[in-house]
C-alpha positions in Angstrom: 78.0 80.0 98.4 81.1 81.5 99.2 84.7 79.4 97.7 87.8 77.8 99.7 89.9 81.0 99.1 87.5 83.7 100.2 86.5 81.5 103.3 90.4 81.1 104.1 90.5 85.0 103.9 87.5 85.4 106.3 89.1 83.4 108.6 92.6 84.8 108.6 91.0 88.2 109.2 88.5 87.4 112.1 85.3 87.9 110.3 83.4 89.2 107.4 83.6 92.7 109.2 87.1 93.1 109.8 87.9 91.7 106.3 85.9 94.6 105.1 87.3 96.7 107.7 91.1 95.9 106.5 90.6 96.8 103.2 88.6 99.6 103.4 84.9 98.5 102.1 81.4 98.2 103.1 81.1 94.4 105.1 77.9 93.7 103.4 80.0 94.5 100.3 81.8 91.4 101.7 79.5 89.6 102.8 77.9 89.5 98.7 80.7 88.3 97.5 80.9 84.0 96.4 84.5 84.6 95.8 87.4 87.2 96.0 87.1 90.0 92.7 89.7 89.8 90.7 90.5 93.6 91.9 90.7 92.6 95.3 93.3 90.0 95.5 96.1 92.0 96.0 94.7 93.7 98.8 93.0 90.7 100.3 96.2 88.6 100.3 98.2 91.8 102.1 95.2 91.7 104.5 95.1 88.3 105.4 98.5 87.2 104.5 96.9 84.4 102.3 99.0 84.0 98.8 96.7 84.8 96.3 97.1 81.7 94.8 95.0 80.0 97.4 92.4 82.8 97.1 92.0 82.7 93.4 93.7 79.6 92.0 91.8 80.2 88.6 93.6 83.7 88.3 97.2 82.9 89.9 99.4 79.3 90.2 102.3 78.8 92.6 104.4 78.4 89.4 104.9 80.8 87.0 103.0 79.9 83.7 106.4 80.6 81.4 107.4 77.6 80.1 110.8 78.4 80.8 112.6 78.1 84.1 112.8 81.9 85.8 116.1 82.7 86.9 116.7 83.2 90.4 117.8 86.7 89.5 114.2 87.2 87.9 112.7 85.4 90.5 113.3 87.6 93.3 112.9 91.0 91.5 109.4 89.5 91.3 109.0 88.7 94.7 110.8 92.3 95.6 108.1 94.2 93.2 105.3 92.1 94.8 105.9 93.2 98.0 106.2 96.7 97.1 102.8 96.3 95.0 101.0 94.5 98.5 102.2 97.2 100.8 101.1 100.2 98.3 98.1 98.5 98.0 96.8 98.0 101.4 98.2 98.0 105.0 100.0 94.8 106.1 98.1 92.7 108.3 99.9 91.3 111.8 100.3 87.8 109.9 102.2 89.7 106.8 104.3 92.3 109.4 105.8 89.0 111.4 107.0 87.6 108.4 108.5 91.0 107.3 110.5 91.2 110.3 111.9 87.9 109.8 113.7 89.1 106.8 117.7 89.3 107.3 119.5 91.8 105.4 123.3 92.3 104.4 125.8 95.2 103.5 124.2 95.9 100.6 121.7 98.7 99.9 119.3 96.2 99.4 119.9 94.2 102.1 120.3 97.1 104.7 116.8 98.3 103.2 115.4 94.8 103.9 117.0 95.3 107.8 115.3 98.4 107.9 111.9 97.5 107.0 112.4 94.1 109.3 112.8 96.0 112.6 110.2 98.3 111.8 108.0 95.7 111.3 109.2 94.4 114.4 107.9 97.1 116.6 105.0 97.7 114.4 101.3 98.0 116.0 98.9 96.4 113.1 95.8 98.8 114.0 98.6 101.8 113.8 100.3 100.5 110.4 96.8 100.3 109.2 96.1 104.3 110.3 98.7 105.1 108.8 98.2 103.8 105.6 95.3 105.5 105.7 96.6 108.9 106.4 99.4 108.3 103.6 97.6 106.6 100.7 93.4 107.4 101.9 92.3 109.9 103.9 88.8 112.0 104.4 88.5 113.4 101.0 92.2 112.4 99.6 95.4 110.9 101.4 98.4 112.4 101.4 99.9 110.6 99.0 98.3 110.0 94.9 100.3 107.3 94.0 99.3 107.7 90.3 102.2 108.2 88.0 99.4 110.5 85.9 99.3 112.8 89.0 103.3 113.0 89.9 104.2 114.0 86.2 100.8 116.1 85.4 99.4 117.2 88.8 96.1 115.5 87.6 94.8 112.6 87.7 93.5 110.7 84.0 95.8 112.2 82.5 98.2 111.2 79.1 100.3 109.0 80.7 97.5 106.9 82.0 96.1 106.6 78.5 99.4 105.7 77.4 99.8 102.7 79.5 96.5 100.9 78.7 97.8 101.4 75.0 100.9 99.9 75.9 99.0 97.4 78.0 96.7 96.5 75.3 100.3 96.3 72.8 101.2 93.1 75.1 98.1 91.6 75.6 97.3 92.8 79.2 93.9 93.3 79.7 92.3 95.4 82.4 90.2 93.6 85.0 86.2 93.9 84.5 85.0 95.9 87.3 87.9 97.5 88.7 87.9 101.1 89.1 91.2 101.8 90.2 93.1 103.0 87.3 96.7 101.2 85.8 99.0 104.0 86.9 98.3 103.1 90.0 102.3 102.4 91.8 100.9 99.5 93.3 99.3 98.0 89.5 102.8 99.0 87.9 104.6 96.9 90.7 102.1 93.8 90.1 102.8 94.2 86.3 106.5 94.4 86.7 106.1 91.2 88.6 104.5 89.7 86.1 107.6 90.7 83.8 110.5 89.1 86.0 108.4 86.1 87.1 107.0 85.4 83.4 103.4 85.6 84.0 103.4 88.0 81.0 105.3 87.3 77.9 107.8 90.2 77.0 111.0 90.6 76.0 113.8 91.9 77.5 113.7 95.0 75.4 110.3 95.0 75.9 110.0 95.1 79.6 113.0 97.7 79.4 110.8 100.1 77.6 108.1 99.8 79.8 110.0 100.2 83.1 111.8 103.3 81.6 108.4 104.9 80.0 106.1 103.9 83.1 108.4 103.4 86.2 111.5 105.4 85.9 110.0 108.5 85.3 108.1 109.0 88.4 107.9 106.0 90.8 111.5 106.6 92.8 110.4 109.8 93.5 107.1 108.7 95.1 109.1 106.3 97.7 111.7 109.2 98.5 108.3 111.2 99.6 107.0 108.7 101.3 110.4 108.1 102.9 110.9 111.6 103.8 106.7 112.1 105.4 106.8 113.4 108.8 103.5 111.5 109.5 105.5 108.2 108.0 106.8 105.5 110.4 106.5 101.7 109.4 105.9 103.6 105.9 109.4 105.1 105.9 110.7 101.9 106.0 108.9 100.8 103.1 109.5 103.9 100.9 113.5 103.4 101.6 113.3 99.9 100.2 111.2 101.0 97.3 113.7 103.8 96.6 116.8 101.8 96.5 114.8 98.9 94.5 113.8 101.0 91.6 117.7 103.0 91.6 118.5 98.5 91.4 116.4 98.6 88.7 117.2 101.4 86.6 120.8 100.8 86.4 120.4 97.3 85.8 118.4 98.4 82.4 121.0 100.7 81.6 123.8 98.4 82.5 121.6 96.1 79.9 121.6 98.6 77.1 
């Protein structure tokens, strides 16, 4: 019997089929499922463009579970990194690509990144967006893209710094979801996680979360956006590694400035 949020989802995509279809699995995969996995939020919320709190209340809330007040400050580089984490994760749906282009940007490099990404949404064909993503992040064999940080400072994927994340994961108390086979280093994981950070889902401090952006972001994530931003074969994607690009460059001098 199949729960409120996973029948929500099925609805917002058109079926069981194209709900497997958006993200990229088998529909009687789907069509097993009593409730979305754990591993498939993310992808099923920028598929359907239903928050993930209504498709897994038990896993997420609206508010953030610190029992402190976020700052606004906090607040939106959470809602910054979890866009990044939805669009690395799976192509936008038509539902998620009309809200992006009704953001509104200003003169700074965030806000002209924001204007950017808004009119390319605007003239954005889903079914194309979706190719695309493919192409970029899929592909027949491999996309062009590994957005693993073990692959862009190895070459191979598995590698040290992956191991070194989980054993800074396991450090502050973040445990790996059962069943999921995608590993941590994954941009879009590190995105969700940093999330978690600003929004105080997880409990770190402000060194703390330094540390980890500069050992498992810094090194390696900018330079993923400015490739995707630079693709021949990106165009809604562009957009999206631009605003990536000048987030984390936000981000790093604002731990520095911290320092």
């Amino acid at each position: 019997m199949r729960d409120e949020g996973l029948h929500r989802a099925i609805d917002a995509a058109g079926g069981v089929a194209q709900l497997a279809r958006k993200i990229g699995i088998s529909q009687p995969s789907v069509s097993n499922w009593s409730k979305v996995p754990a591993q498939r939020v993310i992808e099923v919320e920028a598929a359907t463009g239903v928050s993930r709190s209504k498709l897994r209340p038990d896993l997420y809330s609206d508010l953030p579970l610190s029992a402190e007040p976020v700052d606004p400050i906090d607040a939106a580089r959470a809602q910054e990194y979890l866009l990044l984490a939805s669009l690395l994760s799976a192509a936008p749906s038509r539902k998620l690509l009309d809200q992006l282009a009704a953001l509104t940007g200003d003169v700074t490099p965030l806000g002209r990144a924001h204007a950017a990404l808004a009119a390319a949404a605007a003239g954005a064909i889903a079914a194309k967006v979706e190719r695309e993503y493919f192409d970029l992040f899929v592909g027949v064999g491999r996309g062009e893209f590994l957005p693993y940080a073990s692959y862009y400072l190895t070459g191979f994927l598995n590698e040290r710094p992956l191991s070194r994340l989980r054993a800074d994961l396991a450090t502050l108390g973040i445990e790996r979801v059962a069943n999921n086979s995608e590993p941590e280093d994954h941009a879009a994981v590190l995105c969700e996680i940093m999330a978690g950070f600003a929004g105080g889902r997880f409990e770190a401090s402000s060194d703390a979360q330094r540390t980890f952006f500069e050992k498992h972001v810094a090194p390696w994530m900018g330079r993923l956006f400015t490739d995707i931003e630079d693709a021949e074969s990106a165009s809604f994607y562009r957009a999206v590694g631009a605003l990536g690009r000048t987030f984390i460059e936000i981000e790093r001098e604002a731990f520095t400035f911290a320092n």
